[in-house]
PDB file as gemmi writes it, atoms N, CA and C in Angstrom:
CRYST1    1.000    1.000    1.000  90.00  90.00  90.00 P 1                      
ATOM      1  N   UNK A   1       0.838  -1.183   0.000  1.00  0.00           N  
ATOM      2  CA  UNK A   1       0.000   0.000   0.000  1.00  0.00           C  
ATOM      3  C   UNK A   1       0.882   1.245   0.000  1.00  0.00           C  
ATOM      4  N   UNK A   2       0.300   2.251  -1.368  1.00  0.00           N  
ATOM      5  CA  UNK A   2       1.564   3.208  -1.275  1.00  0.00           C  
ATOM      6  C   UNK A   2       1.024   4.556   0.297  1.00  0.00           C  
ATOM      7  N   UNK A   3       1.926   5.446   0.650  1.00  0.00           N  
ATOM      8  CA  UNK A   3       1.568   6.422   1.800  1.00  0.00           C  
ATOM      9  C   UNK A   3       0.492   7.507   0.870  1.00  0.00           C  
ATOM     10  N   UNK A   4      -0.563   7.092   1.856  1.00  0.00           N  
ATOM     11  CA  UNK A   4      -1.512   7.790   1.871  1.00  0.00           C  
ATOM     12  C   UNK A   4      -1.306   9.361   1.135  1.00  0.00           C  
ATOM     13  N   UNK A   5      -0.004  10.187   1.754  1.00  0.00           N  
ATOM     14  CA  UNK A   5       0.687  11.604   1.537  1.00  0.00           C  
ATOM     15  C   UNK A   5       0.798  11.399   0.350  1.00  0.00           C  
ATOM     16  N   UNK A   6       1.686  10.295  -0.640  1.00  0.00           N  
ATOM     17  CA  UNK A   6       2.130  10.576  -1.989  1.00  0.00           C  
ATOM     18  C   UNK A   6       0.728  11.052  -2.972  1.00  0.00           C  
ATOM     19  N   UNK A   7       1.065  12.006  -4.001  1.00  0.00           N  
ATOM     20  CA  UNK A   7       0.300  11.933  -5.581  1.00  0.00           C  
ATOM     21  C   UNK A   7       1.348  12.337  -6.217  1.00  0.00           C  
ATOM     22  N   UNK A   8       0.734  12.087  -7.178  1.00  0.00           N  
ATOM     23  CA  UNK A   8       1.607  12.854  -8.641  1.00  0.00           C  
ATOM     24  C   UNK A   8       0.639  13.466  -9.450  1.00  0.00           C  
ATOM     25  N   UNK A   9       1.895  14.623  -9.556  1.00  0.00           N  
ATOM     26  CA  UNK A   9       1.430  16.123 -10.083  1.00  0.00           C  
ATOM     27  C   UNK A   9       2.003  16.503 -11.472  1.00  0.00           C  
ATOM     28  N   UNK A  10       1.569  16.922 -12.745  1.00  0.00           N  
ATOM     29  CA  UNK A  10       2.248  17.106 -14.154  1.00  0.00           C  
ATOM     30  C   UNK A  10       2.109  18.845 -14.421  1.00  0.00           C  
ATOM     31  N   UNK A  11       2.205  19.308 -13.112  1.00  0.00           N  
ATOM     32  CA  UNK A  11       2.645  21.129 -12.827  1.00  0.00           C  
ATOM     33  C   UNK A  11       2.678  21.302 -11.313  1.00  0.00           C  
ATOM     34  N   UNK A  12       3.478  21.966 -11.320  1.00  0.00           N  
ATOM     35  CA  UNK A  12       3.452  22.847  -9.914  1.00  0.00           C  
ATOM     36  C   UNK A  12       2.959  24.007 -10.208  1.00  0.00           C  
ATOM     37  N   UNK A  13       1.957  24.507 -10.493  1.00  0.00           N  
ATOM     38  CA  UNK A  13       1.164  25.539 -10.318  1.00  0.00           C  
ATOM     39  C   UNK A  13       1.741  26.738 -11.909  1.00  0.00           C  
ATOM     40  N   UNK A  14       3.014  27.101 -11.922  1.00  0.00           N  
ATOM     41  CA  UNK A  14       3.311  27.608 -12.472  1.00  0.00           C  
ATOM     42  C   UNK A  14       3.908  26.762 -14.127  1.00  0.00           C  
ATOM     43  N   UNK A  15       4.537  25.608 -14.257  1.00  0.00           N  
ATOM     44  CA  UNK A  15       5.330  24.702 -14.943  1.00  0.00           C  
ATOM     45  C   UNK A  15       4.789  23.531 -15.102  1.00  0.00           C  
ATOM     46  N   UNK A  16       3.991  23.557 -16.517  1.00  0.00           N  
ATOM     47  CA  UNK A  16       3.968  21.689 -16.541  1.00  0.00           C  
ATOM     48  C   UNK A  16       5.199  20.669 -16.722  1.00  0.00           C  
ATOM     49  N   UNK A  17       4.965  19.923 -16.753  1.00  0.00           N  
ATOM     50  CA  UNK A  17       6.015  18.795 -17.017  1.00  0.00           C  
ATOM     51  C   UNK A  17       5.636  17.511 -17.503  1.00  0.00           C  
ATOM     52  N   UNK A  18       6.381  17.099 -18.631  1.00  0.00           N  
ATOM     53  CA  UNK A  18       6.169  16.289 -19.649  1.00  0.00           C  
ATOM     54  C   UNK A  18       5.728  14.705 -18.921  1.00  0.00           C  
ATOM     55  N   UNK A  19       6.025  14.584 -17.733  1.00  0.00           N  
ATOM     56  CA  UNK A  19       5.908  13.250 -16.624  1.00  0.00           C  
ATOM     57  C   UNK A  19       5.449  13.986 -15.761  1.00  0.00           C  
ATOM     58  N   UNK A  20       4.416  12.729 -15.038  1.00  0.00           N  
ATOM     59  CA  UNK A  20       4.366  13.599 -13.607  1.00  0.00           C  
ATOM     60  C   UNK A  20       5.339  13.207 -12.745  1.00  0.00           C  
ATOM     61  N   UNK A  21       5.488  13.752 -11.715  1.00  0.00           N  
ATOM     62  CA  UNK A  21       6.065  13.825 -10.404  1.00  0.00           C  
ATOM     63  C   UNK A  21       5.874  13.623  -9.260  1.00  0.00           C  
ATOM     64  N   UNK A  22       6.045  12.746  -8.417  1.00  0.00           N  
ATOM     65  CA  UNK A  22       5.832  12.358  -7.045  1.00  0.00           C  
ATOM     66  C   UNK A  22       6.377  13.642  -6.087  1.00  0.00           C  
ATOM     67  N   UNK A  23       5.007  13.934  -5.100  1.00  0.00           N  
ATOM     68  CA  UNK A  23       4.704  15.349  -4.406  1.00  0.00           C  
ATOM     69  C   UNK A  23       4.352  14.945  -3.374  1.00  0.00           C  
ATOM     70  N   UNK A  24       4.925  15.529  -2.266  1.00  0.00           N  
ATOM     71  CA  UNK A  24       4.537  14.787  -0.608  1.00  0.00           C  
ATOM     72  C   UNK A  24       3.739  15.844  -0.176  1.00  0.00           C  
ATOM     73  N   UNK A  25       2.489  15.258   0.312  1.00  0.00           N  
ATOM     74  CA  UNK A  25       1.784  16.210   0.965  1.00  0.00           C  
ATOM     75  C   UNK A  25       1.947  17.015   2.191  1.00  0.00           C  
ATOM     76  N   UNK A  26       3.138  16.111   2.588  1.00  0.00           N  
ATOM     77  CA  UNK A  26       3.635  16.223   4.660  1.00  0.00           C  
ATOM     78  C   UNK A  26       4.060  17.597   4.321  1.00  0.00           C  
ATOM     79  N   UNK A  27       5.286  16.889   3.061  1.00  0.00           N  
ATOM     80  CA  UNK A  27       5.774  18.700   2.970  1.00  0.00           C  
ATOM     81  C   UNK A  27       5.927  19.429   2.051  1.00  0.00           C  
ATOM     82  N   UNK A  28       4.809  19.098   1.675  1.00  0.00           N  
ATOM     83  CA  UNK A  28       4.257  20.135   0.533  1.00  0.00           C  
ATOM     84  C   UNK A  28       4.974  20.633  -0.661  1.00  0.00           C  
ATOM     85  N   UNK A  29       5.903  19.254  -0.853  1.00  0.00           N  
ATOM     86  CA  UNK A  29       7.195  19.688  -1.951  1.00  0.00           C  
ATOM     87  C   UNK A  29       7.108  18.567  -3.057  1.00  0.00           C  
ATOM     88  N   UNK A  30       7.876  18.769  -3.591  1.00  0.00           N  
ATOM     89  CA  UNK A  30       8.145  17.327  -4.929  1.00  0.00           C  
ATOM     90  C   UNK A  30       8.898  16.603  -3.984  1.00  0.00           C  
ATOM     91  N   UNK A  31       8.908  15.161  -4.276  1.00  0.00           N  
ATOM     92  CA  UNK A  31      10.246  14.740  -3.851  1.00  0.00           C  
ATOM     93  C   UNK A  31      10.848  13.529  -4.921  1.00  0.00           C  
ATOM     94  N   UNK A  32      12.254  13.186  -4.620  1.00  0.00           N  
ATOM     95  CA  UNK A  32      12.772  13.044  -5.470  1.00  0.00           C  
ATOM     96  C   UNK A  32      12.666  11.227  -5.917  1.00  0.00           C  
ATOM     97  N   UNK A  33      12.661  10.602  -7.109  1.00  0.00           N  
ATOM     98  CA  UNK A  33      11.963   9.263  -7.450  1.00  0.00           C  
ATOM     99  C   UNK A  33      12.642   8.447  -6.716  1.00  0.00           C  
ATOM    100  N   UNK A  34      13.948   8.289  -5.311  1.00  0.00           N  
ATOM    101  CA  UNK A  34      13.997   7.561  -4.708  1.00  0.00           C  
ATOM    102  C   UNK A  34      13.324   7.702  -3.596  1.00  0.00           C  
ATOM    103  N   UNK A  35      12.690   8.520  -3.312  1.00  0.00           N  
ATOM    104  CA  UNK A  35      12.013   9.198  -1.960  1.00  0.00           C  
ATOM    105  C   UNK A  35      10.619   8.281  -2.158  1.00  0.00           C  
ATOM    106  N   UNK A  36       9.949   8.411  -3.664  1.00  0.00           N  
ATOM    107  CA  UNK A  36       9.020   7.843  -4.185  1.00  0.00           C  
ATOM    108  C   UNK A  36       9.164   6.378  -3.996  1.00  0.00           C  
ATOM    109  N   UNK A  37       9.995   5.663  -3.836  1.00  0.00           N  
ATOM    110  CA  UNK A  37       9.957   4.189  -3.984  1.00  0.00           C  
ATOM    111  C   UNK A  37       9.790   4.135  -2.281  1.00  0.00           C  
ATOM    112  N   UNK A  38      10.043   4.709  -1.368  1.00  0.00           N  
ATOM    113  CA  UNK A  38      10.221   4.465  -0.434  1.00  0.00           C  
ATOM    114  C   UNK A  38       8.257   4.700  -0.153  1.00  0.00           C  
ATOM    115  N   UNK A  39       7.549   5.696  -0.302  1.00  0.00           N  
ATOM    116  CA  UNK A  39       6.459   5.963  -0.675  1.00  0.00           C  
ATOM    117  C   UNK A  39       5.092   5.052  -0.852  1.00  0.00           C  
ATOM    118  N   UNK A  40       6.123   4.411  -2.189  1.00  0.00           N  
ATOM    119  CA  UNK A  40       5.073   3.390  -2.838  1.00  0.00           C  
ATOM    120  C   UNK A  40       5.805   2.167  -2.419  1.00  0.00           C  
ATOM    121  N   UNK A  41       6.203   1.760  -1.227  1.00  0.00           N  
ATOM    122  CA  UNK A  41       6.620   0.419  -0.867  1.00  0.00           C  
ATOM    123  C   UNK A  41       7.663  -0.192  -1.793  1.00  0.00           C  
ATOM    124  N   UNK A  42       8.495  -0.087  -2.017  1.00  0.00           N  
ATOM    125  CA  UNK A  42       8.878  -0.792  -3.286  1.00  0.00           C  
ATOM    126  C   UNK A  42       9.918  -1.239  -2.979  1.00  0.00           C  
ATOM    127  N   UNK A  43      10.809  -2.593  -3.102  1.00  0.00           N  
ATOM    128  CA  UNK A  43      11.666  -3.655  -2.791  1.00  0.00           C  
ATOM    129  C   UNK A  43      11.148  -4.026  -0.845  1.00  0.00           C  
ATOM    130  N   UNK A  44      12.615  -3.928  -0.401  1.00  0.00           N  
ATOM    131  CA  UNK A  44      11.838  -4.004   1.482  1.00  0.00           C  
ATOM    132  C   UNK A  44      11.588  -2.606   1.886  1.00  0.00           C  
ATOM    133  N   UNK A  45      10.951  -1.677   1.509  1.00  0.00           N  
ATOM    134  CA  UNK A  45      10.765  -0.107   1.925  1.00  0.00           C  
ATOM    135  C   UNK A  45       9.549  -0.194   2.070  1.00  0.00           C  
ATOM    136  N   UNK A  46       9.733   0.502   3.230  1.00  0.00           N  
ATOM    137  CA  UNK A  46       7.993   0.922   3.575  1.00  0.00           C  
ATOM    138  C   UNK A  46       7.755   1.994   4.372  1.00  0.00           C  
ATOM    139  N   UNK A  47       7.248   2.386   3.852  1.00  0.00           N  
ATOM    140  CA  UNK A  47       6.324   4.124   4.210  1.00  0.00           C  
ATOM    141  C   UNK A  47       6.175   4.302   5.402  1.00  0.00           C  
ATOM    142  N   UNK A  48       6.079   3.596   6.555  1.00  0.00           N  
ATOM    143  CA  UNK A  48       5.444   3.756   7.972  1.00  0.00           C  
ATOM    144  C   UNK A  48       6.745   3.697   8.680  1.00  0.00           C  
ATOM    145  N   UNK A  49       7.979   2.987   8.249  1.00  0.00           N  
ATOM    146  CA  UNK A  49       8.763   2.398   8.476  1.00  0.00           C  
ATOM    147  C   UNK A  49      10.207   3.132   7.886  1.00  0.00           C  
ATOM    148  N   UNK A  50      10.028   3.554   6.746  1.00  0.00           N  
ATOM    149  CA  UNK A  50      11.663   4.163   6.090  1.00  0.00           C  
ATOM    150  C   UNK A  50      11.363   5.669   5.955  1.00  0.00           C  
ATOM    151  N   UNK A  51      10.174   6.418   6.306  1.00  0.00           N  
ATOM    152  CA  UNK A  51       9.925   7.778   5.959  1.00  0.00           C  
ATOM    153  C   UNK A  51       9.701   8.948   7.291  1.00  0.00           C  
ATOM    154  N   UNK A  52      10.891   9.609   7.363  1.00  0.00           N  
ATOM    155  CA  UNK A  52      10.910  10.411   8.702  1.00  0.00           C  
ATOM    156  C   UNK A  52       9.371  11.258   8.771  1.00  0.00           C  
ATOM    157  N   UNK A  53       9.158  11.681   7.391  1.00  0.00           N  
ATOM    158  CA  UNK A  53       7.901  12.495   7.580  1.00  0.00           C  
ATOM    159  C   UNK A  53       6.655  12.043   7.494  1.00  0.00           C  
ATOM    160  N   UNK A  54       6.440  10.792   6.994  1.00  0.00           N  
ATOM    161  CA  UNK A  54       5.243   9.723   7.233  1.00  0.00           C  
ATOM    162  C   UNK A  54       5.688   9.840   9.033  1.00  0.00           C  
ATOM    163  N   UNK A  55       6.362   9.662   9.573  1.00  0.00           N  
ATOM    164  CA  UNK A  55       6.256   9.162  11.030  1.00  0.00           C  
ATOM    165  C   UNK A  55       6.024  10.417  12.047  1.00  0.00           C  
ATOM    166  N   UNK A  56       6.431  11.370  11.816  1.00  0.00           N  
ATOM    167  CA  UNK A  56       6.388  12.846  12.250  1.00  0.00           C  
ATOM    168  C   UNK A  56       4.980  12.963  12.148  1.00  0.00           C  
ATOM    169  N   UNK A  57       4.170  12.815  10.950  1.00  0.00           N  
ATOM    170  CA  UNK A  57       3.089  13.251  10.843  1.00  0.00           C  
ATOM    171  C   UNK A  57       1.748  12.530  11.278  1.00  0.00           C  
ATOM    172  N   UNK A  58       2.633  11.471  11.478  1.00  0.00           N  
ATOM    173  CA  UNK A  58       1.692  10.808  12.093  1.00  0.00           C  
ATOM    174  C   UNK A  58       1.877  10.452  13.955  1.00  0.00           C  
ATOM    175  N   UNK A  59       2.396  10.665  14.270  1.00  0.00           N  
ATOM    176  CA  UNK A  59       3.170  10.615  15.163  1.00  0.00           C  
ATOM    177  C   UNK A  59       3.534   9.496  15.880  1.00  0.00           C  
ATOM    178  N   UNK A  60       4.712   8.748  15.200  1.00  0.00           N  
ATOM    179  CA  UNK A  60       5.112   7.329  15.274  1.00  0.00           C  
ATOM    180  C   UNK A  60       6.455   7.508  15.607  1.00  0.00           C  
ATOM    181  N   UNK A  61       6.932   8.818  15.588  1.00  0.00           N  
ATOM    182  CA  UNK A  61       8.300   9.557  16.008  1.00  0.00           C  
ATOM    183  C   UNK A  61       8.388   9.444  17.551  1.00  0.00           C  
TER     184      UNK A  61                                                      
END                                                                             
């Protein structure tokens, strides 16, 4: 199950972009496509577990 926080966005308000982009809602930024795997679970990574700001925000910190 990917974190609830991730979408992907094909502008930041001002700039489209030809792909979209993985955008964290925690902090309100892009982040970068290894940040994203961590996100969307992917190999042994997991969102609840490898993401300081999934845990902050939820408060698992």
């Amino acid at each position: 199950m990917a974190c609830p926080y991730l979408s992907y966005r094909d502008s930041d308000g001002e700039t489209s972009f030809e792909v979209e982009r993985a955008y964290c809602e925690v902090i309100e930024g892009f982040v970068s496509p290894m940040r994203a795997d961590v996100c969307n679970d992917r190999g042994a990574l997991s969102h609840e577990a490898d993401c300081e700001f999934y845990r902050e925000e939820t408060g698992r910190d």
